[in-house]
C-alpha positions in Angstrom: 5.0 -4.8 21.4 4.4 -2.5 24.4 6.6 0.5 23.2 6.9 3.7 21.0 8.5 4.0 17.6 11.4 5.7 18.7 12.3 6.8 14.6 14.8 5.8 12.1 18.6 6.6 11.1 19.9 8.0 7.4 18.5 5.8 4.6 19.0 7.9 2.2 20.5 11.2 1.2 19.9 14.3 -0.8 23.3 14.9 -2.9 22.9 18.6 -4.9 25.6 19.4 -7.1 27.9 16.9 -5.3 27.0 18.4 -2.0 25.0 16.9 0.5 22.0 18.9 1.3 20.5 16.2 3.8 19.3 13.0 4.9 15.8 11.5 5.0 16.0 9.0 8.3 13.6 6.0 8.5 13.4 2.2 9.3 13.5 -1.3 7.6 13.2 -4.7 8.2 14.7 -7.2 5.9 13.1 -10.8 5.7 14.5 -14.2 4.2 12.5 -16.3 3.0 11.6 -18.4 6.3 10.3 -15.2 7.6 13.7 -14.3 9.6 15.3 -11.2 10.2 18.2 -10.8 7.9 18.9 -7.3 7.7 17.4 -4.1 9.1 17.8 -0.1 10.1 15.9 1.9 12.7 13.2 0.8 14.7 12.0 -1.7 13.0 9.7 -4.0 15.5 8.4 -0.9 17.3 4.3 0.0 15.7 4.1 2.4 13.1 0.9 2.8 10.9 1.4 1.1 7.4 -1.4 3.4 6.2 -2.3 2.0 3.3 0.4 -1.1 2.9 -2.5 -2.6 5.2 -4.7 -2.9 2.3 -4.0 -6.6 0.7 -4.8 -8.1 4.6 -8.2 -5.8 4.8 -9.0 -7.2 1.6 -8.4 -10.6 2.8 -10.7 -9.7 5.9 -13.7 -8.8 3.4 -13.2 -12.0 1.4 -13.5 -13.8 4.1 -16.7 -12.1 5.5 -18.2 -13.1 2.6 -17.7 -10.5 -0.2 -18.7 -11.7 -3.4 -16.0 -11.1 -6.3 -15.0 -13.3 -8.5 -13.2 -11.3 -11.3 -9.4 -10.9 -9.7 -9.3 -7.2 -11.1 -12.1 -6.5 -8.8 -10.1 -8.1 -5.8 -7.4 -5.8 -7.0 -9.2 -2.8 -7.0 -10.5 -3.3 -3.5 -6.5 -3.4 -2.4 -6.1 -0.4 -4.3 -4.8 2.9 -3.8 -5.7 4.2 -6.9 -4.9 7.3 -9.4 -8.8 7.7 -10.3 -7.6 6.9 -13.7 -10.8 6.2 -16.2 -10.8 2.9 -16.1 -10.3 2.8 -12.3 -13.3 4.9 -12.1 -15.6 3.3 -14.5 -14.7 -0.2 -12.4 -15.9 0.8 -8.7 -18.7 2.8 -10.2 -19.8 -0.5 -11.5 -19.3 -2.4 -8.6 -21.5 0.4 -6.8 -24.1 0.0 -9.7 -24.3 -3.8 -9.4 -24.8 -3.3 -5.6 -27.5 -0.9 -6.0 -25.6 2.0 -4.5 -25.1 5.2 -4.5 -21.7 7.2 -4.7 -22.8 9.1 -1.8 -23.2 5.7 0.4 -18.8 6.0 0.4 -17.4 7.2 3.5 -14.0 8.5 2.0 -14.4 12.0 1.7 -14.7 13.6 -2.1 -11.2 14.3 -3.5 -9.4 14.8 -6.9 -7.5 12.2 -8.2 -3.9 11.5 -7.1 -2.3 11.9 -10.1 -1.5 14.3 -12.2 -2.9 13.6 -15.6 -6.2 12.0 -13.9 -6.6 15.0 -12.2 -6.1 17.6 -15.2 -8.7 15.5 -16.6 -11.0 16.1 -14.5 -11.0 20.0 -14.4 -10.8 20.4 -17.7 -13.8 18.4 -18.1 -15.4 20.8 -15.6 -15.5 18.4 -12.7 -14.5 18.4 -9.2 -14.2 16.4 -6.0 -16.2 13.3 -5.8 -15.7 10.6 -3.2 -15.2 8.0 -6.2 -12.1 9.9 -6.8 -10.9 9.5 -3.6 -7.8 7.1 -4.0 -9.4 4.6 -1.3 -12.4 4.2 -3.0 -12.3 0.7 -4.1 -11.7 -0.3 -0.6 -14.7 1.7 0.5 -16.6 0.2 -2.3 -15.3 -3.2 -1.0 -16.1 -2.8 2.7 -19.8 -1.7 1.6 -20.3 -5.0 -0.4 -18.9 -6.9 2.4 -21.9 -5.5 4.6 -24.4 -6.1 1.8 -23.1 -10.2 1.9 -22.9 -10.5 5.4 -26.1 -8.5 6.3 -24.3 -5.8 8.4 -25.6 -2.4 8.4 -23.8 -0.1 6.2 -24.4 3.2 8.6 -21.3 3.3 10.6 -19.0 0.7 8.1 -15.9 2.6 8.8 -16.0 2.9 12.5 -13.5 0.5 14.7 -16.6 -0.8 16.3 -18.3 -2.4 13.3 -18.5 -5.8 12.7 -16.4 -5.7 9.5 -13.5 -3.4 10.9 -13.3 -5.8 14.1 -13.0 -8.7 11.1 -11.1 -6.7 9.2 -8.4 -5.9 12.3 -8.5 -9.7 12.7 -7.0 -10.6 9.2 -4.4 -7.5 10.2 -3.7 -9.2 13.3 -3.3 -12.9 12.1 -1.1 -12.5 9.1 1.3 -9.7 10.9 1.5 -12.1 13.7 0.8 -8.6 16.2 -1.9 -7.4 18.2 -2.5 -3.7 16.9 -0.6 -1.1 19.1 -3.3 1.4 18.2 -6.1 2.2 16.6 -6.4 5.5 14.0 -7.9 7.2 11.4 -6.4 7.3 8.0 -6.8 9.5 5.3 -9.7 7.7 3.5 -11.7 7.8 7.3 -11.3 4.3 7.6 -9.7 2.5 10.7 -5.7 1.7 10.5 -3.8 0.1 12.7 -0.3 0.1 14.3 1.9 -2.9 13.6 5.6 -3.0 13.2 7.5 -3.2 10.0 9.0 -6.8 10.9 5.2 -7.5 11.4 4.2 -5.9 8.1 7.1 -7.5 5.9 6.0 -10.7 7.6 2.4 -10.4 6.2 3.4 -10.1 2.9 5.6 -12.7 2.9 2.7 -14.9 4.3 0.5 -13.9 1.1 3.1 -14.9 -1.4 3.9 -18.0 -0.1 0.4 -19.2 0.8 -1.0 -22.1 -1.2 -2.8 -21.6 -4.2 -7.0 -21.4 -3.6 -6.7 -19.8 -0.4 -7.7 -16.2 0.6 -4.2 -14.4 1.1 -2.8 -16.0 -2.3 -6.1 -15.6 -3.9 -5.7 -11.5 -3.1 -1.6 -11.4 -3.7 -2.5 -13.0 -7.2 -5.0 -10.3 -8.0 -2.8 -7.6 -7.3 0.3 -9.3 -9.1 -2.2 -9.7 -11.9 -3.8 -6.2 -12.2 -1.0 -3.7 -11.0 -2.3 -1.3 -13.0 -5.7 -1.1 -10.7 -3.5 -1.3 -7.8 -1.8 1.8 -8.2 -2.2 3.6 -11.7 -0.5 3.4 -15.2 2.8 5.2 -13.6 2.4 4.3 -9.7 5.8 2.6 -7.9 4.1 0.2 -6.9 2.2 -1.0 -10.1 6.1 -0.7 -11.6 7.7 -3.0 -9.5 5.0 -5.6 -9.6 5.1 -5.7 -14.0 9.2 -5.6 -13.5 9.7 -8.4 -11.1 8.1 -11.8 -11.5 6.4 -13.0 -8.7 7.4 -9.5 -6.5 3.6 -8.3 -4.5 4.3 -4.6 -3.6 1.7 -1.9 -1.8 3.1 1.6 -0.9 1.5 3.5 2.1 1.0 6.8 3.4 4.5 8.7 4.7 6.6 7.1 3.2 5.7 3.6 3.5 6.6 0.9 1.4 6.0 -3.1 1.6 7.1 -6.1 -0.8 7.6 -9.4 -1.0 9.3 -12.1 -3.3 7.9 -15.8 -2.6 10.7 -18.1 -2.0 13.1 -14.8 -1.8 11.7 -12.8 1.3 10.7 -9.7 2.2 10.8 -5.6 3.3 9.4 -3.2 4.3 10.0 0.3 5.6 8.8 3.7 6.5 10.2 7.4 6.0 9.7 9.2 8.7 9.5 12.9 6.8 7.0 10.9 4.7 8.7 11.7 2.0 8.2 9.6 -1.5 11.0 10.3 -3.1 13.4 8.4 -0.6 11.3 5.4 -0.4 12.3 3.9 -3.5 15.9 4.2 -3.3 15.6 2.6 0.2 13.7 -0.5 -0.9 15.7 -1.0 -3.8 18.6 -1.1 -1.5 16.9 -3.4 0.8 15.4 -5.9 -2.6 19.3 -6.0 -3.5 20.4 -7.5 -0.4 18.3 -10.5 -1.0 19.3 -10.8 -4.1 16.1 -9.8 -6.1 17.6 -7.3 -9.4 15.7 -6.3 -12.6 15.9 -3.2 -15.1 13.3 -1.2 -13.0 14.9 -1.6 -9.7 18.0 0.5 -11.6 15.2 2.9 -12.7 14.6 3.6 -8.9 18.1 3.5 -7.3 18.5 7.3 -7.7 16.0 9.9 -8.1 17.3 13.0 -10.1 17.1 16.0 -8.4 16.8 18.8 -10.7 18.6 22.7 -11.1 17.4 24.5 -13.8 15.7 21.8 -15.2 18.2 19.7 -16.0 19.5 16.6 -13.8 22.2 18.4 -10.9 22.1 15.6 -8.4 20.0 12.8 -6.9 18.2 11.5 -3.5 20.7 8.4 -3.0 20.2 4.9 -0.4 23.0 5.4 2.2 22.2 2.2 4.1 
């Protein structure tokens, strides 16, 4: 790619009791089902870190360095960005257990849980932080497992140097079709990498249409299979995957979004404020122009914006 993101245009704006109180700016690419550009806003083959939308290729990275899962919610849970629900918790303590691991071998640092309800939970049950909480544990727990198989050492598992991230950036690089731009450090500690959207959108189209038995659909059927580990009872992302057949979806850090439909296409974009609430508009704009529709996509056209607690407006797709 060689060059900068240079940023987005209006995707979507903030409408307040029919006045327009601003814009959130940000870029897509659109994908048919061949993998071609068909629509697209912004900067779209410029790098940008997909944050977390990386997830489903790392996983595929870890599979095939040898990490032993067989149950698909497992597989899920280590392409998760999770809400530290219960049942999210109980699973990667297990996996931990059955490894014979500590909590405190997990490099993401402690956290509460992303959302809400998990979280009240928590303190009123007179707990705090804990790196198991963290939203990224299932992919720490994952990577740590990965070592075990392959003999690796676990000190260091999260730096870029490691044996597993270099195999890890390799399953980036293959299925996004893009050498990585540059190398960071997300929020979990782990390594992410640049790619562009086009390249992102492309990746996820790979893992839906991939033939059955292999890694990428082997990983795309385990998230499509367990949303609910993927995100959390109420996540976007574990919404869109139970309200469209087939659709593989994994939202990212600022305001990043990627899905894909086999035999459909697909998208993905960033916001460049970051800012959640535009990025579901935005993609449902962008799922509509290749056709994809379904009751929860009208759920996430609009969302309400709110003036004395009752509905006064909406942040609304302009592209």
């Amino acid at each position: 790619m060689g060059k900068t993101y240079e940023g987005g245009v209006p995707l979507a704006e903030v409408v307040r009791s029919g006045f327009v109180e601003g814009f959130h700016r940000g870029s897509v690419a659109v994908l048919d089902a061949a993998g071609a550009p068909v629509s697209g806003a912004g900067d779209p083959t410029s790098p940008v870190f997909p944050r977390s939308s990386n997830k489903p290729m790392q996983a595929i990275g870890m599979l095939r360095a040898g990490l032993p899962l067989t149950d698909p919610a497992d597989v899920a849970l280590v392409s998760a960005s999770h809400a530290a629900e219960e049942f999210h918790v109980e699973r990667v303590r297990a996996l931990l257990r059955g490894a014979g691991l500590a909590e405190e071998a997990l490099h993401c640092p402690p956290d509460l849980p992303v959302g809400e309800a998990a979280r009240e939970a928590v303190l009123r049950a007179g707990g705090g932080p804990s790196r198991v909480l963290m939203n990224c544990s299932g992919k720490h727990t994952g990577m740590l497992l990965t070592c075990l198989a392959a003999g690796w050492p676990l000190d260091g598992y999260w730096r870029p140097e490691h044996l597993l991230q270099q195999r890890l950036t390799a399953a980036i690089e293959e299925f996004t079709g893009e050498r990585a731009a540059a190398v960071g450090v997300d929020g979990c500690g782990a390594p992410v990498l640049a790619v562009s959207l086009t390249g992102l959108a492309r990746a996820f189209l790979r893992l839906v249409s991939a033939e059955p038995g292999t890694v990428e659909r082997t990983v795309a059927d385990a998230m499509r299979a367990y949303p609910e580990l993927v995100g959390g009872t109420q996540a976007d992302d574990t919404r869109l995957m139970r309200g469209v057949p087939g659709l593989l979806a994994k939202v990212g850090a600022e305001g990043v979004i990627a899905a894909a439909v086999p035999e459909v296409g697909a998208v993905a974009l960033k916001i460049d404020d970051g800012a959640g609430r535009a990025r579901m508009p935005v993609l449902v704009s962008a799922l509509r122009r290749l056709g994809v529709d379904a009751p929860v996509l009208a759920e996430y056209a609009e969302i309400p914006l709110l003036g004395g607690g009752l509905p006064v407006g909406a942040v609304r797709p302009v592209w």
